[in-house]
C-alpha positions in Angstrom: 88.4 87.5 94.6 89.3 84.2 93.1 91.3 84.5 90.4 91.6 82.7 87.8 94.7 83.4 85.4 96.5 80.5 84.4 98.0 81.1 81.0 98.7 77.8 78.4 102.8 78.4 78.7 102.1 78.0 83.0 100.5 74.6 82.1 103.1 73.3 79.8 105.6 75.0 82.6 104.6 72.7 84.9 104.3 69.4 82.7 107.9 70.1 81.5 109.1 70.4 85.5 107.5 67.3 86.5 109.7 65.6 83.5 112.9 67.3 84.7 112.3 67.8 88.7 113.7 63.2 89.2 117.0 64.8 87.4 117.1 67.7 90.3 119.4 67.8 93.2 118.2 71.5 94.8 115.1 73.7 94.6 115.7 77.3 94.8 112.2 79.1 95.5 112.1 82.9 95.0 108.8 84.7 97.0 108.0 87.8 97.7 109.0 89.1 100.9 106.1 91.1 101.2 104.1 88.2 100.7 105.7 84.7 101.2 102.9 82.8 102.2 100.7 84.3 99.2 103.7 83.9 97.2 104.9 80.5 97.8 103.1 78.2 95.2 101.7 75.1 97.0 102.9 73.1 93.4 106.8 73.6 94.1 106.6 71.7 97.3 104.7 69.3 95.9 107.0 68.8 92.9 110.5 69.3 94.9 109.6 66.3 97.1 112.2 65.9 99.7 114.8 67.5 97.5 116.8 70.5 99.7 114.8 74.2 99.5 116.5 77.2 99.4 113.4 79.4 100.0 114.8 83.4 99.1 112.6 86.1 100.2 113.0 88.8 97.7 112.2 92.3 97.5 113.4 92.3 101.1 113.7 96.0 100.9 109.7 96.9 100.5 109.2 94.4 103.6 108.6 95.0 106.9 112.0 93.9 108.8 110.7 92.5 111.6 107.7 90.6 110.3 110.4 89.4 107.9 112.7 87.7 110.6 109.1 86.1 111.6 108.7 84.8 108.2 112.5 83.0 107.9 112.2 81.2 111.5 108.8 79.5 110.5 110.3 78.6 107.2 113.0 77.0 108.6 111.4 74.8 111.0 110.7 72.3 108.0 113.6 69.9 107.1 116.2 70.6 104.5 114.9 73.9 104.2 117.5 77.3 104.4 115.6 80.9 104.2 117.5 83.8 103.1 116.1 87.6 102.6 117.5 89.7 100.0 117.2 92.4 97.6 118.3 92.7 94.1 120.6 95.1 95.4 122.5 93.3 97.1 124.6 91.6 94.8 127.7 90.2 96.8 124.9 88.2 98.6 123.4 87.2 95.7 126.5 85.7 94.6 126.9 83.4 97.6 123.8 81.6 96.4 125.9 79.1 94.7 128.2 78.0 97.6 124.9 77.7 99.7 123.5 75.4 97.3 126.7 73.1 97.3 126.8 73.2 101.2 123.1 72.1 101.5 123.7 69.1 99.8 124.9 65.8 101.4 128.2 64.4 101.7 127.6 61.8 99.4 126.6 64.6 96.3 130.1 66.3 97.1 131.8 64.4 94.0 129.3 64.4 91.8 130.2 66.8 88.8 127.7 69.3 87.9 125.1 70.2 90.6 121.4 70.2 89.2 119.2 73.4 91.0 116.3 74.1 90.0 114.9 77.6 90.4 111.2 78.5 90.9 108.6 81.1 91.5 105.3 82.7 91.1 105.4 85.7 88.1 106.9 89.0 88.9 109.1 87.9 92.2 112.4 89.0 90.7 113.4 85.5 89.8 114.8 86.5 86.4 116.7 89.7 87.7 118.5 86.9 90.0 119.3 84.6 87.3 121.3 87.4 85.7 123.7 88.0 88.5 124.1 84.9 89.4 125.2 84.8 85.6 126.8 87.6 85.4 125.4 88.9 82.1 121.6 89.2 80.4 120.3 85.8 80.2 116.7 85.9 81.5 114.2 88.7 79.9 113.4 91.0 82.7 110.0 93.0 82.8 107.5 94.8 85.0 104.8 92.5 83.9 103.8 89.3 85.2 105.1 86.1 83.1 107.9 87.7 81.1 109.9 84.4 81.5 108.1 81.8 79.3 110.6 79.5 78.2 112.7 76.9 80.2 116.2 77.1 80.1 119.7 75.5 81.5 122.8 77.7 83.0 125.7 76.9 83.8 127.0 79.2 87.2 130.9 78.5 89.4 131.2 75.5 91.4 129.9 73.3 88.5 126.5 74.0 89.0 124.0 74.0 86.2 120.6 76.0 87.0 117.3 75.0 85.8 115.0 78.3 84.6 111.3 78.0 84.5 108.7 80.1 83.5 106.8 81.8 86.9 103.9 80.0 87.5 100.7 80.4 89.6 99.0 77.7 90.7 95.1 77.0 88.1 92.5 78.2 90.7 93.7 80.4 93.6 90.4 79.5 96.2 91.5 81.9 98.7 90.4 85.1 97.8 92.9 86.7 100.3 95.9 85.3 98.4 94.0 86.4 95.0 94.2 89.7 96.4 97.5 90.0 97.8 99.0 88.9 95.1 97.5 91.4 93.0 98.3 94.7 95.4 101.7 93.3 94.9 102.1 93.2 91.5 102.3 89.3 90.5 98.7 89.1 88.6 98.5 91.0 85.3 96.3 94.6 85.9 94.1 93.1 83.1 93.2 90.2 85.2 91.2 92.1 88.0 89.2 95.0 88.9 91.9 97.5 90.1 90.0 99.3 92.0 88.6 96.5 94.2 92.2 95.6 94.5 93.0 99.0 95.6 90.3 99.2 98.2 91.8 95.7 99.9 94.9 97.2 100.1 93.6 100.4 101.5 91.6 98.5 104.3 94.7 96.5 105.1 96.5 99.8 105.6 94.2 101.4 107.2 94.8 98.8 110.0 98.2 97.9 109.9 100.4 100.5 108.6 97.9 104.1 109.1 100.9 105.9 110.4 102.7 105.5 106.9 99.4 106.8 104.9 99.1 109.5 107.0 102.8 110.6 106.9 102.8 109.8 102.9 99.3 111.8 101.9 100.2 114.3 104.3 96.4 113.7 106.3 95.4 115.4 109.2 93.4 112.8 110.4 92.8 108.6 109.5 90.2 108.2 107.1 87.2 106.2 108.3 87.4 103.4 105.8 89.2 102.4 103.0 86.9 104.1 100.0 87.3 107.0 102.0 90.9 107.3 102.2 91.0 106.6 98.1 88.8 110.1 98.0 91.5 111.9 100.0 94.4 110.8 97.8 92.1 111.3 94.9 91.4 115.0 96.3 95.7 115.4 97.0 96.9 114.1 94.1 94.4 116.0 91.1 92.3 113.0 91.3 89.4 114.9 90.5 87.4 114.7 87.4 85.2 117.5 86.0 82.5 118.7 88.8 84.8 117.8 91.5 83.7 114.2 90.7 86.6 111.8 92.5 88.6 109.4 90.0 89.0 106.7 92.2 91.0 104.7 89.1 93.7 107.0 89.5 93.3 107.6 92.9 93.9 103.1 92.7 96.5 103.6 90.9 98.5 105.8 92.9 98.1 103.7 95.6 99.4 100.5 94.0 102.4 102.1 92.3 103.0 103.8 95.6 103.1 100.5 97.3 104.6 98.0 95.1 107.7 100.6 94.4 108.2 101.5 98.6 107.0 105.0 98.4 104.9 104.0 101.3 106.9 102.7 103.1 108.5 99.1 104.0 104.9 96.9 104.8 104.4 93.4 104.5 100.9 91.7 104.1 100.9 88.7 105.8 102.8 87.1 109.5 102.6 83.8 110.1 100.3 83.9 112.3 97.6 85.7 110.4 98.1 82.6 108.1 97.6 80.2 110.6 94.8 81.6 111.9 93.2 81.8 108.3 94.0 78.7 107.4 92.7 77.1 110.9 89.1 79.1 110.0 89.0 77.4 106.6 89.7 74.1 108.1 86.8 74.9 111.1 84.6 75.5 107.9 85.2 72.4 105.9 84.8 70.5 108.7 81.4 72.4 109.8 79.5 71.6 105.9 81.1 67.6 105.8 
Protein backbone atom coordinates (compact mmCIF):
# COMPACT_ATOMS: atom_id res chain seq x y z
CA UNK A 1 0.00 0.00 0.00
CA UNK A 2 1.72 3.20 -1.03
CA UNK A 3 0.21 5.91 0.35
CA UNK A 4 -0.03 8.83 -0.70
CA UNK A 5 -1.45 11.56 1.75
CA UNK A 6 0.47 14.60 1.90
CA UNK A 7 -1.84 17.51 2.72
CA UNK A 8 -0.90 21.39 1.35
CA UNK A 9 -0.25 22.69 5.23
CA UNK A 10 2.64 19.37 5.44
CA UNK A 11 4.27 21.08 2.33
CA UNK A 12 4.32 24.54 3.59
CA UNK A 13 5.37 22.74 7.11
CA UNK A 14 8.34 21.75 5.75
CA UNK A 15 9.30 24.95 3.60
CA UNK A 16 8.74 26.96 6.79
CA UNK A 17 11.36 24.40 8.84
CA UNK A 18 13.94 24.52 6.31
CA UNK A 19 13.80 28.58 6.85
CA UNK A 20 13.86 28.24 10.69
CA UNK A 21 15.95 24.78 11.17
CA UNK A 22 19.96 27.35 10.58
CA UNK A 23 18.36 29.29 13.73
CA UNK A 24 18.06 25.67 15.73
CA UNK A 25 20.27 24.51 18.41
CA UNK A 26 18.28 20.85 19.38
CA UNK A 27 15.91 18.57 17.53
CA UNK A 28 13.45 16.81 19.62
CA UNK A 29 11.77 13.91 17.48
CA UNK A 30 8.67 12.27 18.84
CA UNK A 31 7.89 8.43 17.22
CA UNK A 32 5.81 6.00 17.97
CA UNK A 33 7.13 3.37 20.12
CA UNK A 34 5.23 0.90 18.49
CA UNK A 35 6.60 1.90 15.35
CA UNK A 36 9.88 3.99 15.41
CA UNK A 37 11.34 3.03 12.34
CA UNK A 38 7.90 3.53 10.38
CA UNK A 39 7.56 6.52 12.42
CA UNK A 40 10.73 8.31 12.13
CA UNK A 41 10.42 10.65 9.06
CA UNK A 42 13.61 10.30 6.88
CA UNK A 43 13.02 14.42 6.25
CA UNK A 44 13.89 15.42 10.07
CA UNK A 45 17.34 13.91 9.78
CA UNK A 46 17.77 15.36 6.71
CA UNK A 47 16.74 18.79 7.94
CA UNK A 48 18.39 18.55 11.60
CA UNK A 49 21.84 18.11 10.07
CA UNK A 50 24.35 17.49 12.74
CA UNK A 51 22.27 19.42 15.26
CA UNK A 52 21.85 17.11 18.75
CA UNK A 53 18.53 14.58 18.54
CA UNK A 54 16.58 13.81 21.29
CA UNK A 55 14.72 10.92 19.57
CA UNK A 56 11.43 10.11 22.33
CA UNK A 57 9.66 6.98 21.83
CA UNK A 58 6.16 7.67 22.79
CA UNK A 59 3.18 5.67 23.50
CA UNK A 60 5.74 3.48 25.40
CA UNK A 61 2.96 1.94 27.15
CA UNK A 62 1.20 0.06 23.98
CA UNK A 63 4.85 -1.25 23.13
CA UNK A 64 6.43 -4.25 23.59
CA UNK A 65 9.15 -3.57 26.51
CA UNK A 66 11.73 -5.57 25.37
CA UNK A 67 11.68 -4.93 21.58
CA UNK A 68 11.64 -1.34 22.97
CA UNK A 69 15.07 -1.49 24.86
CA UNK A 70 16.09 -2.97 21.21
CA UNK A 71 14.83 0.05 19.56
CA UNK A 72 16.81 2.84 22.02
CA UNK A 73 20.36 0.96 21.75
CA UNK A 74 20.33 1.04 17.86
CA UNK A 75 19.17 4.63 18.07
CA UNK A 76 21.81 5.59 20.12
CA UNK A 77 24.71 4.23 18.30
CA UNK A 78 24.49 7.45 15.89
CA UNK A 79 26.28 10.61 17.24
CA UNK A 80 24.72 13.25 19.22
CA UNK A 81 21.82 11.24 19.48
CA UNK A 82 19.89 10.48 23.22
CA UNK A 83 16.70 7.95 23.06
CA UNK A 84 14.22 8.17 25.75
CA UNK A 85 10.76 5.91 26.06
CA UNK A 86 7.85 7.46 27.64
CA UNK A 87 4.27 7.66 28.06
CA UNK A 88 2.05 10.64 28.33
CA UNK A 89 1.57 9.42 31.61
CA UNK A 90 4.33 9.93 32.95
CA UNK A 91 4.63 13.42 33.51
CA UNK A 92 7.62 13.95 36.11
CA UNK A 93 9.59 12.45 33.19
CA UNK A 94 8.27 14.44 30.82
CA UNK A 95 9.30 17.41 32.65
CA UNK A 96 13.03 16.48 32.61
CA UNK A 97 12.91 16.95 28.94
CA UNK A 98 14.14 20.39 29.29
CA UNK A 99 17.27 19.77 31.47
CA UNK A 100 18.21 16.96 28.88
CA UNK A 101 18.09 19.30 26.18
CA UNK A 102 20.40 21.91 27.99
CA UNK A 103 22.82 18.97 29.00
CA UNK A 104 23.03 17.70 25.30
CA UNK A 105 24.39 20.84 24.18
CA UNK A 106 28.06 21.79 24.17
CA UNK A 107 30.05 23.71 26.51
CA UNK A 108 30.38 26.51 24.33
CA UNK A 109 26.13 26.94 24.09
CA UNK A 110 26.11 26.99 27.98
CA UNK A 111 25.91 31.01 28.02
CA UNK A 112 23.95 31.50 25.34
CA UNK A 113 20.50 32.91 26.54
CA UNK A 114 17.53 31.22 25.18
CA UNK A 115 18.01 27.64 23.87
CA UNK A 116 16.36 27.09 20.30
CA UNK A 117 14.69 23.20 20.15
CA UNK A 118 12.88 22.27 17.71
CA UNK A 119 10.26 19.57 18.10
CA UNK A 120 9.10 17.21 15.30
CA UNK A 121 7.08 14.33 14.31
CA UNK A 122 4.87 12.32 11.96
CA UNK A 123 0.84 13.08 12.72
CA UNK A 124 -0.84 11.50 15.59
CA UNK A 125 2.51 10.48 17.79
CA UNK A 126 1.46 12.50 20.83
CA UNK A 127 3.68 15.34 20.01
CA UNK A 128 1.04 17.98 20.90
CA UNK A 129 -0.09 16.18 24.25
CA UNK A 130 3.83 16.75 25.09
CA UNK A 131 3.98 20.21 24.29
CA UNK A 132 1.29 20.90 26.88
CA UNK A 133 3.09 19.53 29.82
CA UNK A 134 6.13 20.58 29.04
CA UNK A 135 4.01 24.02 29.16
CA UNK A 136 2.14 23.40 31.73
CA UNK A 137 -1.23 24.61 30.34
CA UNK A 138 -3.36 24.03 26.79
CA UNK A 139 -1.22 25.32 24.10
CA UNK A 140 -1.20 22.73 21.29
CA UNK A 141 -4.77 21.43 19.94
CA UNK A 142 -4.89 17.79 20.79
CA UNK A 143 -7.04 15.25 18.77
CA UNK A 144 -7.51 11.62 17.76
CA UNK A 145 -7.03 12.49 14.22
CA UNK A 146 -4.07 12.68 12.25
CA UNK A 147 -2.71 16.41 11.52
CA UNK A 148 -4.62 18.31 14.31
CA UNK A 149 -1.49 20.60 14.64
CA UNK A 150 -1.33 22.79 11.45
CA UNK A 151 0.21 25.87 12.41
CA UNK A 152 3.85 26.61 13.62
CA UNK A 153 4.40 28.08 16.77
CA UNK A 154 7.19 29.37 19.51
CA UNK A 155 7.19 28.44 23.40
CA UNK A 156 8.86 29.54 25.86
CA UNK A 157 9.58 26.39 28.67
CA UNK A 158 12.25 26.84 32.22
CA UNK A 159 15.86 27.03 31.69
CA UNK A 160 15.32 29.68 28.96
CA UNK A 161 14.41 27.50 26.38
CA UNK A 162 12.18 28.48 23.63
CA UNK A 163 10.48 25.44 21.68
CA UNK A 164 9.75 25.37 18.05
CA UNK A 165 6.07 23.64 17.22
CA UNK A 166 5.52 22.25 13.84
CA UNK A 167 2.71 20.80 12.17
CA UNK A 168 3.25 16.54 12.02
CA UNK A 169 4.34 15.73 8.82
CA UNK A 170 4.72 12.68 6.59
CA UNK A 171 7.05 12.43 4.25
CA UNK A 172 5.12 13.08 -0.04
CA UNK A 173 5.34 9.37 -1.23
CA UNK A 174 5.74 6.64 1.38
CA UNK A 175 7.41 3.67 -1.34
CA UNK A 176 7.46 1.11 1.17
CA UNK A 177 4.27 -0.31 1.44
CA UNK A 178 5.21 -1.86 4.84
CA UNK A 179 5.70 1.55 6.46
CA UNK A 180 2.27 2.70 4.54
CA UNK A 181 0.69 0.01 6.42
CA UNK A 182 2.14 0.22 9.68
CA UNK A 183 1.51 3.53 9.96
CA UNK A 184 -1.97 3.09 9.25
CA UNK A 185 -2.82 0.01 11.95
CA UNK A 186 -1.36 2.55 14.20
CA UNK A 187 -3.35 5.29 13.76
CA UNK A 188 -1.02 8.06 12.04
CA UNK A 189 -2.77 8.05 8.40
CA UNK A 190 -6.37 9.51 8.28
CA UNK A 191 -9.16 6.25 8.02
CA UNK A 192 -10.25 8.16 4.83
CA UNK A 193 -6.94 7.59 3.32
CA UNK A 194 -6.97 3.71 2.95
CA UNK A 195 -9.01 0.68 2.72
CA UNK A 196 -9.50 -0.28 6.39
CA UNK A 197 -10.12 -3.47 5.87
CA UNK A 198 -6.89 -4.22 3.90
CA UNK A 199 -5.24 -2.48 6.72
CA UNK A 200 -6.97 -4.65 9.19
CA UNK A 201 -6.03 -7.87 7.45
CA UNK A 202 -1.99 -6.71 7.65
CA UNK A 203 -2.41 -6.29 11.03
CA UNK A 204 -4.13 -9.44 11.54
CA UNK A 205 -1.35 -11.45 9.63
CA UNK A 206 1.27 -9.75 11.66
CA UNK A 207 -0.47 -10.95 14.73
CA UNK A 208 -1.12 -14.00 13.75
CA UNK A 209 2.67 -14.46 13.82
CA UNK A 210 4.03 -12.50 16.33
CA UNK A 211 1.70 -11.91 19.09
CA UNK A 212 -1.19 -15.14 18.51
CA UNK A 213 -1.09 -15.73 22.21
CA UNK A 214 -2.62 -12.23 22.88
CA UNK A 215 -5.53 -12.78 20.16
CA UNK A 216 -6.29 -15.89 21.47
CA UNK A 217 -6.38 -14.76 25.16
CA UNK A 218 -8.36 -11.30 23.93
CA UNK A 219 -11.23 -13.17 21.53
CA UNK A 220 -11.37 -15.86 23.91
CA UNK A 221 -10.46 -18.61 20.78
CA UNK A 222 -10.08 -22.12 21.25
CA UNK A 223 -7.78 -22.49 18.62
CA UNK A 224 -5.34 -19.99 16.09
CA UNK A 225 -7.10 -19.13 13.15
CA UNK A 226 -5.45 -20.23 9.91
CA UNK A 227 -4.94 -16.86 8.28
CA UNK A 228 -5.60 -13.46 8.90
CA UNK A 229 -9.21 -13.12 6.93
CA UNK A 230 -10.03 -15.96 9.00
CA UNK A 231 -9.39 -14.63 12.29
CA UNK A 232 -11.49 -11.24 11.16
CA UNK A 233 -14.55 -13.92 10.77
CA UNK A 234 -14.10 -15.14 14.29
CA UNK A 235 -14.07 -11.65 15.95
CA UNK A 236 -16.71 -10.79 13.51
CA UNK A 237 -18.74 -14.06 14.81
CA UNK A 238 -17.74 -12.87 18.87
CA UNK A 239 -18.34 -9.60 18.74
CA UNK A 240 -22.19 -9.40 16.70
CA UNK A 241 -20.23 -8.85 13.63
CA UNK A 242 -22.76 -10.58 11.67
CA UNK A 243 -25.05 -8.99 9.17
CA UNK A 244 -28.50 -10.35 8.17
CA UNK A 245 -28.10 -14.17 6.91
CA UNK A 246 -25.31 -14.76 9.14
CA UNK A 247 -23.33 -12.75 6.43
CA UNK A 248 -19.83 -11.69 8.33
CA UNK A 249 -19.15 -7.73 8.58
CA UNK A 250 -15.65 -7.74 8.22
CA UNK A 251 -15.80 -3.60 8.42
CA UNK A 252 -16.64 -3.86 11.83
CA UNK A 253 -14.96 -6.93 12.50
CA UNK A 254 -11.68 -4.19 11.06
CA UNK A 255 -12.67 -1.99 13.20
CA UNK A 256 -12.55 -3.77 16.30
CA UNK A 257 -9.37 -4.87 15.63
CA UNK A 258 -7.75 -1.43 15.01
CA UNK A 259 -9.44 0.25 18.01
CA UNK A 260 -8.42 -2.75 19.98
CA UNK A 261 -4.87 -2.35 18.99
CA UNK A 262 -4.07 1.27 18.82
CA UNK A 263 -5.86 1.79 22.54
CA UNK A 264 -3.73 -1.63 24.17
CA UNK A 265 -6.71 -3.71 24.63
CA UNK A 266 -4.66 -6.30 22.94
CA UNK A 267 -2.07 -6.05 24.51
CA UNK A 268 1.50 -4.19 24.63
CA UNK A 269 2.90 -5.22 20.72
CA UNK A 270 5.17 -3.48 18.65
CA UNK A 271 5.52 -3.81 14.81
CA UNK A 272 8.77 -3.56 13.87
CA UNK A 273 12.73 -4.61 15.69
CA UNK A 274 15.58 -3.45 14.22
CA UNK A 275 16.39 -6.15 12.74
CA UNK A 276 13.25 -6.88 10.73
CA UNK A 277 14.20 -3.36 9.29
CA UNK A 278 17.54 -4.23 8.41
CA UNK A 279 16.72 -7.05 6.79
CA UNK A 280 14.00 -5.25 4.71
CA UNK A 281 15.91 -2.63 3.87
CA UNK A 282 18.99 -4.98 2.80
CA UNK A 283 16.20 -6.90 0.34
CA UNK A 284 15.27 -3.59 -1.21
CA UNK A 285 18.83 -2.69 -1.67
CA UNK A 286 19.57 -6.60 -3.28
CA UNK A 287 16.66 -5.46 -5.67
CA UNK A 288 17.78 -2.13 -6.84
CA UNK A 289 20.92 -3.34 -7.42
CA UNK A 290 19.43 -6.61 -9.37
CA UNK A 291 17.22 -4.13 -12.21
CA UNK A 292 20.40 -1.37 -12.50
Amino acid sequence: MAVNWYPGHMLRARKKIKEIMPHIDLVIEVMDARIPYSSENPIVSELRGQRPNIKILNKDDLADPEVTKLWIDHFEQEQGVKAIALSMHQKGQIRQIPALCRNLISRKKDSVKSLRVMIMGVPNVGKSTLINILAGKMLAKVGDEPAVTRQQQRISLENNIELYDSPGMLWPRMKNEDIGYRLAVSGAIKNTALEFEDVALYAAEYFLKTYPKALIDRYKLKELPQSDSVLLESIARKRGGLKAGGVIDLHKASEILLHEYRTGKLGRISLETPTMIKEAESFIENNDESEN
